[in-house]
N, C-alpha and C positions, 0 to 999 in steps of 0.2 A: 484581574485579567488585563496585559497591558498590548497594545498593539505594538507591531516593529518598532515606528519613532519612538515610543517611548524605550522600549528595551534598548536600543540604540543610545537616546540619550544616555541611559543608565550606564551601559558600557563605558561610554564617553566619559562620564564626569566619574568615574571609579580608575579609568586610565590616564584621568589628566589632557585628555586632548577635547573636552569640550570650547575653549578658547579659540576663536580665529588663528591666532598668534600659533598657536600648536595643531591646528586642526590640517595637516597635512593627509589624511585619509579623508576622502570624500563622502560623503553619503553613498553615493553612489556604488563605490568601493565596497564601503559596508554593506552595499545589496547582494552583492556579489558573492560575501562572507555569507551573510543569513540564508541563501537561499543553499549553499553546499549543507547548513547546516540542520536546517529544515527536513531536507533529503536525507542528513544523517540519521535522524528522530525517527522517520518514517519509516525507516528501513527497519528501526530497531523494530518498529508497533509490527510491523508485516513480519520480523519472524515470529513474534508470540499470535498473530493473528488477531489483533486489536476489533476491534468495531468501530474504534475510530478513524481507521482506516481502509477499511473495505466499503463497497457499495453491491448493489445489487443488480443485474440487469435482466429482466423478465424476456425470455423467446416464446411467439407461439411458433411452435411449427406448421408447415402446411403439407396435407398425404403428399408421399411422391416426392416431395422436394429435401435432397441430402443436405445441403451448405446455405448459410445465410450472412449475410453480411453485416458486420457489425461495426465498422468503423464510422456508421452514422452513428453509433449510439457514444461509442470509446474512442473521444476524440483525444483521449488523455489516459489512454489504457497502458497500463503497465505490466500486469501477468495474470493469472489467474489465479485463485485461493486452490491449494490443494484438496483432493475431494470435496472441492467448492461447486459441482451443478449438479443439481438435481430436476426432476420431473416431478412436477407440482409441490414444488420444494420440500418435500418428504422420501421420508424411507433413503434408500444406496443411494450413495451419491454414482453419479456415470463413470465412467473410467475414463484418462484421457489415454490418449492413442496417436499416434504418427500419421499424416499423412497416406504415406503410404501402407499403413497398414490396413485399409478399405479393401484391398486389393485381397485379403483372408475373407472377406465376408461375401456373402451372396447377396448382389445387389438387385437380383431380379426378385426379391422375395424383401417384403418393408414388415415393420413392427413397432415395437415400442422401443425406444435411442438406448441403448445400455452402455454404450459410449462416445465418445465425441474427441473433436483433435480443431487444430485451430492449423490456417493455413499463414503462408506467409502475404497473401493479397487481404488479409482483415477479414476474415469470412472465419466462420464456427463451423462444422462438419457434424450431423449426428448417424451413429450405425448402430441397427439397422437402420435404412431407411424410414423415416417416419412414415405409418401407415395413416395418422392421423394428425389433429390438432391436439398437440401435448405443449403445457406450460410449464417451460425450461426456467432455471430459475439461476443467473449462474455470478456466483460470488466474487470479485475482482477488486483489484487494488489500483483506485488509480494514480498517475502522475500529481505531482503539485502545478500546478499553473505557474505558467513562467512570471513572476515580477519583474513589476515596472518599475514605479517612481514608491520612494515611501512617500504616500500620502495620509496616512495615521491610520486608515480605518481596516488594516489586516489585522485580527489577531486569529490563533491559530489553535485547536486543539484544546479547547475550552482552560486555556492557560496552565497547562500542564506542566508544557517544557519552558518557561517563559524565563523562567530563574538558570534552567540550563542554558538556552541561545544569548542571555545576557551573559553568563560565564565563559562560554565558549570563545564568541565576540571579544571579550577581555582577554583571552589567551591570545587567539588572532592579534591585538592592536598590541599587545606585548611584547608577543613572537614577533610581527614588520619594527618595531623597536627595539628590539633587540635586547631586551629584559630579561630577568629571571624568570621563568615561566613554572617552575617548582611547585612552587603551592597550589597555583592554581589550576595544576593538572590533576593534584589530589583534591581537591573542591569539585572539580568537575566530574569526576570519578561520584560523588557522596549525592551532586546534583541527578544524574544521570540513576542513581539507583531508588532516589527519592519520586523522580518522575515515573520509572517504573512501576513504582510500585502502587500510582495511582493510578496510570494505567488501566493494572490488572483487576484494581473497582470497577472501574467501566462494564468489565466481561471482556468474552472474547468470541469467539466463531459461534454462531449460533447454532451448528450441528456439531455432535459430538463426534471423535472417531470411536467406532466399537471395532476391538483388533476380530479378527476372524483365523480361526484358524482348525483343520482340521485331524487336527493331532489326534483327539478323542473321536473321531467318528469310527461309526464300525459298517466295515465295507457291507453293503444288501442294505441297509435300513437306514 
């Protein structure tokens, strides 16, 4: 597992501008690269639903109280996992909902949350009304934290993509030179399927979907 500076270097000295004399891309520059490509990575893991890229955030609820605010918690919140909350992190996950869709529900009468909706002030909504203290349990993907300086001690993702972000980087410092970029499009393609596919060792969402449907029911029973 190599941290940034290292993979950096590596780029470097495989493009030929490890040398002062050619080192016309900064570090800096390079932060710049890493981090778009980082976000590339992530996005891939968030559509398979990784678990190395989701977290968890535990709600209690309190009786009586609809909306809770959550950007003390998701200071780097990015969206939520599909069918990703649940009530005592078991059984259906809640359904999410609109805003305005409270506005269907009877809010003078509370219960147990069967669904929920997120507002645009960072607040979580549960309907019905919670009639109690329920432990929400609600699955989320967050941002990567903005980097700074490389100071070597990032590394990322238990060194998965580490062989890909060095490749990519290599295309980037090719692509600003103006190189042939060919090959190393088709390497990156073979890096990127190789990283997936350890990945999907890890696992992935920890509830399963069960489709529903009631095609076979028979109306009365």
């Amino acid at each position: 597992m190599d941290n940034l500076t290292a993979i950096i270097n590596k780029a470097r000295i495989r493009t030929r501008t490890s040398t002062t004399r050619s080192n016309l891309i900064t570090d800096a520059s390079l932060l710049v690269l890493v981090a778009d490509i980082l976000e590339e990575c992530r996005l891939k893991m968030v559509e398979v639903e990784s678990n190395l890229v989701y977290t968890i955030l535990p709600i209690t609820t309190v009786a009586d109280t609809k909306e809770y605010t959550i950007s003390d918690y998701l200071t780097n919140f990015d969206s939520m996992m599909e069918n990703g909350v649940f009530v005592d992190n078991e059984g259906d996950s809640l359904v999410e909902a609109l805003e305005e869709d409270s506005l269907s529900f009877d809010l003078t009468t509370t219960d147990q949350p069967t669904h929920f909706y997120l507002t645009e002030d960072s607040k979580i909504g549960f309907l019905p009304i919670p009639d109690d203290a329920y432990s929400i349990y609600c699955y989320y993907f967050p941002t990567i934290d903005a980097l700074g300086t490389i100071d070597g001690d990032l590394e990322v993702w238990r060194g998965i993509w580490d062989s890909y972000i060095c490749k990519r980087l290599q295309y980037e410092i090719n692509y600003i030179y103006e190189r042939d970029t060919s090959t190393l499009a088709l390497e990156i393609i073979s890096e990127e399927d190789a990283a997936m596919h350890r990945v999907s060792r890890y696992g992935h969402r920890v509830h399963r979907r069960i489709p529903k449907s009631d095609f076979f029911s028979v109306a009365g029973i």
